[in-house]
C-alpha positions as CSV (number, residue, x, y, z in Angstrom):
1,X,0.0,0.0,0.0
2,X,1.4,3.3,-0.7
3,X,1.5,6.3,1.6
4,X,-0.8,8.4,1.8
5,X,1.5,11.8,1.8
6,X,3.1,9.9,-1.5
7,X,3.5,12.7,-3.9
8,X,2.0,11.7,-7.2
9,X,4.3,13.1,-10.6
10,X,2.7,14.5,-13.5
11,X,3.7,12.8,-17.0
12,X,5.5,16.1,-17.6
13,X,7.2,15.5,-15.0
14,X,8.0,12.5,-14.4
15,X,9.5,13.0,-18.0
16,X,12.0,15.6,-16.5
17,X,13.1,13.7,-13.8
18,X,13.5,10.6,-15.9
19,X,15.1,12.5,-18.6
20,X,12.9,11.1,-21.3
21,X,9.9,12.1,-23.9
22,X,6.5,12.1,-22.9
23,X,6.1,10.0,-26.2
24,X,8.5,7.5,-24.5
25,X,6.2,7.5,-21.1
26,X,2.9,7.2,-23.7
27,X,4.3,4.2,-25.1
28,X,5.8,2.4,-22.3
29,X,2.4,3.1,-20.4
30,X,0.6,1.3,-23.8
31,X,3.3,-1.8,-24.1
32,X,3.5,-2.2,-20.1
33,X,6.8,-1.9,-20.2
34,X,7.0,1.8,-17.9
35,X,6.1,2.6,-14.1
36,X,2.7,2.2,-12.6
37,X,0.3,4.7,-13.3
38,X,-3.0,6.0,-11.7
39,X,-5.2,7.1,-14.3
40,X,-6.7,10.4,-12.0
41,X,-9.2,11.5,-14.8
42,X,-10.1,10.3,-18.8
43,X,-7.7,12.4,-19.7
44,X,-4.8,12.7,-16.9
45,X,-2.1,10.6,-16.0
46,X,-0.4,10.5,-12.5
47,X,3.0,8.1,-11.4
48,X,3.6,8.0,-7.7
49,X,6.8,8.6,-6.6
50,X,7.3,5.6,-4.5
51,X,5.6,3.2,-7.5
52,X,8.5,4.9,-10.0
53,X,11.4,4.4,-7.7
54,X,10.2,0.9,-7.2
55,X,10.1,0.3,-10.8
56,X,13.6,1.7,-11.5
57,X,15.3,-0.7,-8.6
58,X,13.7,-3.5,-10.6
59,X,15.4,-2.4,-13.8
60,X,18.5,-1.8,-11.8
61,X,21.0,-4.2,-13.6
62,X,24.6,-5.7,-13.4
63,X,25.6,-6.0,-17.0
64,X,24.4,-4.5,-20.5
65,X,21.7,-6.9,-21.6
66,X,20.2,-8.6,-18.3
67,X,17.1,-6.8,-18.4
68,X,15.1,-8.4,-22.1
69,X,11.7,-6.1,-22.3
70,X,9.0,-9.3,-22.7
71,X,7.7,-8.1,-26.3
72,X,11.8,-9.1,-27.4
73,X,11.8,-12.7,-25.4
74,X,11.3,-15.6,-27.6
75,X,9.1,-18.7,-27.2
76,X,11.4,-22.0,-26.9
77,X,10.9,-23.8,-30.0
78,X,12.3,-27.3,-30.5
79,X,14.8,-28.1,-32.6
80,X,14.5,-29.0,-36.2
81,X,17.6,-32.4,-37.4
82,X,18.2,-33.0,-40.7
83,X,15.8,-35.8,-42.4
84,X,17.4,-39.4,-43.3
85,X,14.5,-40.4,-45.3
86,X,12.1,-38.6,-47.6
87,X,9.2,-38.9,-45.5
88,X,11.5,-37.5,-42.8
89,X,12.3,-34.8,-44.9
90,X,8.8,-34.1,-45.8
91,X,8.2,-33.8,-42.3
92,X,11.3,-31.8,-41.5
93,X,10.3,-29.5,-44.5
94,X,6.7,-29.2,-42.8
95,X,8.1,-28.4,-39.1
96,X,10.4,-25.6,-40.7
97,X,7.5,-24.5,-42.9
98,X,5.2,-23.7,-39.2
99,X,8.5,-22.7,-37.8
100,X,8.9,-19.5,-40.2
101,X,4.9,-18.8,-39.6
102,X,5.7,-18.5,-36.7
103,X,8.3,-16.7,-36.0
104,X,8.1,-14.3,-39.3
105,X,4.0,-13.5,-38.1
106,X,3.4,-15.4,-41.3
107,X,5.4,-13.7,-43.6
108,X,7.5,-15.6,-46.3
């Protein structure tokens, strides 16, 4: 539960002190990837304080690349041999085939 003397940031802001683009904040709010919000009208956006510093000590990292936004991690796939036989290969040929659907979005 956050405090109730918790000051609450506007998106402008929160931009400032961040040192990003309220486009940035927009986006990350839409993809889930940014801080907490609490949405205080239709048309206004509010980030506590304590919710933001929270969220920047989980993105706190050791090493360049530890932290992989979800939208970028991939789905374990199994691995695709070569085919000994022709009906092997036919079914090799038709694993690969699902394969690039699916990781192209079915694009060819």
């Amino acid at each position: 539960m956050h405090n109730l003397f918790d000051p609450i940031l506007s998106e402008e802001e929160l931009a400032k002190w961040l040192a990003t683009s309220r486009p940035t904040l927009q986006r990350q709010r839409s993809d889930g990837s940014g801080p907490p919000f609490v949405q205080l009208s239709e048309r206004r956006i509010g980030y506590r304080k304590s919710a933001v510093e929270d969220w920047l000590m989980a993105r706190t990292i050791n090493r360049v690349g530890a932290l992989v936004p979800p939208r970028h991690a991939l789905e374990p796939v199994a691995k695709i041999t070569a085919a000994a036989t022709s009906s092997d290969f036919e079914t090799s040929y038709a694993n690969a085939a699902t394969l690039t659907l699916r990781t192209n979005g079915g694009a060819t």
